[in-house]
N, C-alpha and C positions, 0 to 999 in steps of 0.2 A: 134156106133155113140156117143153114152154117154161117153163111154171112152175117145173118141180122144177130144170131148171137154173137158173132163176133162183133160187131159195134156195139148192144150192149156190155158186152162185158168190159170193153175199151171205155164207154162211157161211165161205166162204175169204177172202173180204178180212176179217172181222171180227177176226182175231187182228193182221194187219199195220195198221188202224186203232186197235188197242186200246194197239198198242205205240208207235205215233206218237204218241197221246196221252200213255202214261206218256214221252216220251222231252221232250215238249214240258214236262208237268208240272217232269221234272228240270230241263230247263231255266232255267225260270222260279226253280227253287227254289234252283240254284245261281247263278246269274245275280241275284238277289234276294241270298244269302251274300254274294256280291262286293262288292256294293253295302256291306251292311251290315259287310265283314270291312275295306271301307275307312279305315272311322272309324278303327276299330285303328289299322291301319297309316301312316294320317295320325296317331293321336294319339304311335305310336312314335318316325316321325319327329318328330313337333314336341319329345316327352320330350328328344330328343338334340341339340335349338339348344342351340348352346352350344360350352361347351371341349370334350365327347364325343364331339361331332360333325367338330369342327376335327383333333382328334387322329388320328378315323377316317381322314379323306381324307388327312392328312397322315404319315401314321404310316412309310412308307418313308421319311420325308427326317430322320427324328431318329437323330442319331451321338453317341456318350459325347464327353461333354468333363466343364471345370471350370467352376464358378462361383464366384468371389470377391467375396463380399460388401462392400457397402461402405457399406448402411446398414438398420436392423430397423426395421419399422412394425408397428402394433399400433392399428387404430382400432375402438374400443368401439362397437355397435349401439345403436341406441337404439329406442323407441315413441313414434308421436305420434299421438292418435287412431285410424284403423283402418290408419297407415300404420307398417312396421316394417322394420328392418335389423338386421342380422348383425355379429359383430363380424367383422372379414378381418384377417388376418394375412399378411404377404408381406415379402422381401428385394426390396431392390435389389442391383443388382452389377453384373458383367461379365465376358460368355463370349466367349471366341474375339476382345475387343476390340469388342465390340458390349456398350451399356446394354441389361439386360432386367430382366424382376420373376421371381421365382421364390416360388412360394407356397409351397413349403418342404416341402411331399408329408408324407410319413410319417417323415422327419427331425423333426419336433414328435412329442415324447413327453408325452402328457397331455394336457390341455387348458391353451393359453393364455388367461389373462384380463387380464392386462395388457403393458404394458410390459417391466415388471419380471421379470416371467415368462418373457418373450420372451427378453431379455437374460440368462437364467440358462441358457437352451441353448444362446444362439448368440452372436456378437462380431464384429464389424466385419473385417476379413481374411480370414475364415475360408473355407477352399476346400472347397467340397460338391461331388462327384460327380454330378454331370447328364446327363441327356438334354438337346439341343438341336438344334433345327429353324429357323435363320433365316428360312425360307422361309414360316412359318406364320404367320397375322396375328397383329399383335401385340395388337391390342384387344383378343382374348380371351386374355393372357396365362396362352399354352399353349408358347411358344415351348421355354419350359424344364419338364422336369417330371422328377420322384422317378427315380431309374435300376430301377424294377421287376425282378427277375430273370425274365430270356427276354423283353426286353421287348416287341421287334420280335413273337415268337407268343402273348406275352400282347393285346397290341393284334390280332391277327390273328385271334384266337379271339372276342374280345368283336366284331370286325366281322363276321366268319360268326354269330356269334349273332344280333346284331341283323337281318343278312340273313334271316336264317331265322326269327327270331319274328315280324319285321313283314312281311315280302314271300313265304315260304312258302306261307300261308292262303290271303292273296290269290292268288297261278300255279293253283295248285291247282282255287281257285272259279274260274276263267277257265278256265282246260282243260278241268274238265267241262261247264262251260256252254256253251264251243263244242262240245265232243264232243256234246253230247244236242242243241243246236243244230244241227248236221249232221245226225246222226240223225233228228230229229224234223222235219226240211227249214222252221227257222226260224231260218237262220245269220244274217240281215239282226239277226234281234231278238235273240238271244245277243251277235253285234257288239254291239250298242245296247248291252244290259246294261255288256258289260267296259268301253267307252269313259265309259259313265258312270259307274260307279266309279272312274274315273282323276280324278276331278275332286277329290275331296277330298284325293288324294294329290300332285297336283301342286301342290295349291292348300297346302300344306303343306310341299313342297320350292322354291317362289318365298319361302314366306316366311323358310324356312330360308338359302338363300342370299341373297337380301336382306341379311338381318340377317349376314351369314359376309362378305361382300363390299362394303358399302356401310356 
């Protein structure tokens, strides 16, 4: 009699043991995603050091004004061994009584390769229509930029996008991996997972601001 209940009741725990084990597996396998969905999301951030990033954070503080030029640059790139540059094109001028650079957005028609070039779209006086953001560093002369149309929910869609290509993946792998974590009564090691895939993402937003800030 002792026997037979002892197989059923070994037969009744084995579906509730068989599910903690797949609950652990998920686990580990999204908990393991997080990890590896980090790179991503660290390399998305890092894609967007830079003027993309500077625009993002700042994109509420840019108001239409003018820009009145007051002088065209045009410096040719060059190659020297395995080291190489660009040619950059940009105005000087002055918005709102403040010096700024304005790299001239989609107002260049074609491509400029000289001076010359330059000087046949554009001319010293001359008042462009701008966006400006005094408030946004100027080292990444972002301060001024193209007057986009809708520019305020063009900038607003491209920041939900990036939210959502780089930082989606990642809630997603975190939420199941505490859910199955909970489940599978291994929240201590689900924790473990999500906190260590925050390493390459924060280790990627220090250097992002760093470089934004200093």
């Amino acid at each position: 009699m002792n026997a037979s209940n002892s197989q059923a009741k070994v037969k009744k725990e084995e579906p509730v043991s068989g599910m903690i084990s797949v609950f652990r597996g998920l686990k580990t396998l999204f908990g393991s995603g997080a990890v590896i969905v980090s790179f991503w999301t660290a390399l998305i951030t890092g894609f967007f050091i830079g003027p993309s990033i500077v625009i993002l954070l700042h994109a509420d503080g840019y108001r239409p004004d003018t820009f009145t030029i007051t002088r065209l640059n045009h410096v040719k790139g060059y190659r020297r061994g395995s080291q190489r540059t660009y040619d950059k094109t940009w105005a000087d001028g002055t918005v709102a009584g403040n010096q700024e650079i304005f790299k001239l957005g989609e107002y260049i028609q074609g491509t400029i390769q000289s001076q010359e070039d330059l000087e046949k779209q554009f001319h010293v006086g001359q008042k462009l229509a701008v966006y400006y953001n005094p408030n946004a560093p100027k080292r990444w002369e972002t301060r001024v930029l193209y007057p986009e149309k809708d520019f305020h929910k063009t900038w607003d869609r491209r920041q939900k996008k990036m939210i959502n290509t780089a930082y989606l993946p990642l809630a997603l792998c975190w939420a199941l991996c505490l859910l199955f974590g909970a489940l599978g009564r291994k929240m201590k090691s689900a924790i473990g997972f999500c906190v260590g895939s925050l390493f390459f993402v924060a280790f990627a937003w220090i250097i992002t601001l760093l470089r934004l800030y200093t």
